[in-house]
Every structure is written in C-alpha cells, then in structure tokens.
VEXKEVEX-703407 format. One record per residue (C-alpha): residue number from 0; residue in one letter; y, z, x. Coordinates in nm, 4 decimals, padded with zeros to 6 digits. Example, Ala and Ser with C-alpha at 12.3 -4.5 7.8 and 13.67 -1.06 7.14 Angstrom:
// residues 2
NODE num residu        v        w        u
NODE   0      a -00.4500  00.7800  01.2300
NODE   1      s -00.1060  00.7140  01.3670
// end
This chain:
// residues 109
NODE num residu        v        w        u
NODE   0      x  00.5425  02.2853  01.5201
NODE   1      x  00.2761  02.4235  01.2683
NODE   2      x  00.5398  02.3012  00.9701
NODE   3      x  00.6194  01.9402  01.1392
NODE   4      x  00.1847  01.8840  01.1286
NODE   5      x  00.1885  02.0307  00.7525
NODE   6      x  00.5114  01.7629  00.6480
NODE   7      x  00.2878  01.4931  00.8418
NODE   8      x -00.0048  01.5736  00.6865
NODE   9      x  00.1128  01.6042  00.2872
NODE  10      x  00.2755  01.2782  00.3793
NODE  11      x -00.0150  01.1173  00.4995
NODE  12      x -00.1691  01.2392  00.1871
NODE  13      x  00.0612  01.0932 -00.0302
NODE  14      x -00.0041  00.7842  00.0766
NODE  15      x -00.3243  00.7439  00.1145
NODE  16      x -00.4467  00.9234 -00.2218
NODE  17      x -00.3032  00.6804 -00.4659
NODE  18      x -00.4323  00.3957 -00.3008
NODE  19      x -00.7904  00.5630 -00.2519
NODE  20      x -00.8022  00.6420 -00.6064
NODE  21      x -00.7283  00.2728 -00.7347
NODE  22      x -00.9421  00.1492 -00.4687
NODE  23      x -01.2430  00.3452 -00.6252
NODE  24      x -01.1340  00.2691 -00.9709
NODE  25      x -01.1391 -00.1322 -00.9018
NODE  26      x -01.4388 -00.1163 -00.6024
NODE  27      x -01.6067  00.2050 -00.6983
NODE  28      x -01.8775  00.2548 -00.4226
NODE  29      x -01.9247 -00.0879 -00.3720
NODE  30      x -01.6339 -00.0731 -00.0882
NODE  31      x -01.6050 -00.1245  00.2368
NODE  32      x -01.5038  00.1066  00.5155
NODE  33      x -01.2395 -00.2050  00.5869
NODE  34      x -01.0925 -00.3136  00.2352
NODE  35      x -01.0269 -00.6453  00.3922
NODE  36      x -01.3735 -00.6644  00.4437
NODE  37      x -01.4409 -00.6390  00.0828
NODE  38      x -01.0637 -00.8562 -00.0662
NODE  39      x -01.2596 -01.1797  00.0722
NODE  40      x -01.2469 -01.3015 -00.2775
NODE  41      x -01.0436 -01.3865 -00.4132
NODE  42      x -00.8912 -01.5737 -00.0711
NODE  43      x -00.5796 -01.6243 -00.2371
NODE  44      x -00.5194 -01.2400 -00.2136
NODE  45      x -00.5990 -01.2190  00.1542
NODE  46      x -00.3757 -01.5040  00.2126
NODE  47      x -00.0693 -01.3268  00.1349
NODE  48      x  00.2415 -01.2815  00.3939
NODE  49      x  00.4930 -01.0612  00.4135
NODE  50      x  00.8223 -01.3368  00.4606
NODE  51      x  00.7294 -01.5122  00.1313
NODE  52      x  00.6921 -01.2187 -00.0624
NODE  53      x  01.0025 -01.1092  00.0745
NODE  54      x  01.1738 -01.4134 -00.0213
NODE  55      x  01.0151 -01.3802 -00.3556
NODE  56      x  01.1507 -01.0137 -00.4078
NODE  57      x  01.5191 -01.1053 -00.2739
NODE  58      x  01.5239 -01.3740 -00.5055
NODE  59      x  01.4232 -01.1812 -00.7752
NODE  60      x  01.6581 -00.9100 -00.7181
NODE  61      x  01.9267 -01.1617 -00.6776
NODE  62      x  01.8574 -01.3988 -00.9812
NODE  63      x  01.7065 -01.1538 -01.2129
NODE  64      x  01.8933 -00.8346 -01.1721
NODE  65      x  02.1990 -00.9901 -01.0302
NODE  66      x  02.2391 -00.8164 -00.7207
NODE  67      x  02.5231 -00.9812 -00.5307
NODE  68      x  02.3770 -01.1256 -00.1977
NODE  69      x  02.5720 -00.9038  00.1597
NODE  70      x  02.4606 -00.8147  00.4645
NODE  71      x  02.3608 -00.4267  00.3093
NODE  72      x  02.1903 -00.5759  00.0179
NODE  73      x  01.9648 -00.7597  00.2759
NODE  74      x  01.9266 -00.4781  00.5015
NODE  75      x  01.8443 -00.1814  00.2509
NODE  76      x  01.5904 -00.4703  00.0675
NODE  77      x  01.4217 -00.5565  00.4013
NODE  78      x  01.3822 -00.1583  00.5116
NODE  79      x  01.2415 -00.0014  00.2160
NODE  80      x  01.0226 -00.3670  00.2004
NODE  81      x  00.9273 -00.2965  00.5337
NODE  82      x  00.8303  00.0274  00.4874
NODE  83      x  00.6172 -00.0001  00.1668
NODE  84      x  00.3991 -00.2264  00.3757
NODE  85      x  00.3339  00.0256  00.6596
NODE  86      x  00.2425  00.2478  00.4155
NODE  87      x  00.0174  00.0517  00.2341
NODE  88      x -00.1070 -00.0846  00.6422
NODE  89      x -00.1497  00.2735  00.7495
NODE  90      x -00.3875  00.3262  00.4610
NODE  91      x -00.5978  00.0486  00.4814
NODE  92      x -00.7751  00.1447  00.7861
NODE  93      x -00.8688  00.5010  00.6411
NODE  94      x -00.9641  00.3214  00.2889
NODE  95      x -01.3269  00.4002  00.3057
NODE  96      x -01.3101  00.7594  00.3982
NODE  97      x -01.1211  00.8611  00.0935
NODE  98      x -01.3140  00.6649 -00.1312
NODE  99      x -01.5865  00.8663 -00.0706
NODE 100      x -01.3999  01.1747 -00.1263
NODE 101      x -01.2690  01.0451 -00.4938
NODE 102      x -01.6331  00.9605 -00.5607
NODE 103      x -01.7227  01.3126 -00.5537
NODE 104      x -01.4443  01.4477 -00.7208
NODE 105      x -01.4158  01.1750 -01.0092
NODE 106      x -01.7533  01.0845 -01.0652
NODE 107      x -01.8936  01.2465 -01.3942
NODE 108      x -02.1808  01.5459 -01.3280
// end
C-alpha cells in the first residue's frame, strides 16, 4: 500500500510541478488560486475546446506528418489527447498552492 501512495504521489508531482513553475514564471504572484480566474484575458484563450483542437491535431498529424488515417491511428491520438488534458485539468485546481511554493524556492534572497 505504502508504495502504491508513493507512485501516486511522484505522479501527482510530476504533473503538477511543471505547470506550477510556468505558471509563476508567466503570473508570478499575481495569480489566482483558480488560473481560470486569472486566463480572463485574453478570452480567446478561455474559449478553447477540446473537439476542435482535436480536429486540429488529427489533421495535423495526418497532413503534415503523413500519418495514414485507421481506426488505431484515431484511437491511440484520441487517448494520449485525452489524457494530456486530465493532466493539465487535474492541475488546474491545485494551481495556486504550488505557486506559492515555487515563489519561495525561485525567488532571489
């Protein structure tokens, strides 16, 4: 059990450090506790959804880097898709917390 909470844990990590450390970089303190909160400008960014950008990628991969179009292309694109934005969803809510941790370790003495 006590290795299944310390794999959860330096996963959680992983995913929520990067993000906190850009977040400070581009905010610094200036951030909310919810980062929507403080993307209200510009609107454009908030107004993103995940189907077009989807579309967007697939076509991409498709056009660009000539992947040929199946029924596995579409699946492993839509998975690891799908999971890059729970990642980035699960961190969102904890933004604020971390930011303040990165202030104190990256801020200058």
């Amino acid at each position: 059990m006590w290795k299944g909470v310390a794999v959860a844990y330096i996963v959680g990590a992983l995913c929520y450090f990067p993000v906190s450390i850009v977040g400070y970089y581009i905010f610094g303190n200036n951030v909310d506790d919810n980062i929507l909160i403080t993307l209200e400008k510009p609107t454009w960014l908030v107004a993103i959804f995940a189907m077009p950008v989807f579309d967007m990628l697939e076509a991409f991969l498709v056009k660009k880097l000539h992947f040929t179009p199946s029924f596995f292309f579409r699946l492993v694109t839509r998975r690891t898709y799908v999971a890059f934005t729970m990642a980035v969803g699960i961190c969102v809510p904890f933004f604020g917390y971390l930011l303040g941790f990165f202030e104190g370790l990256l801020s200058p003495q």
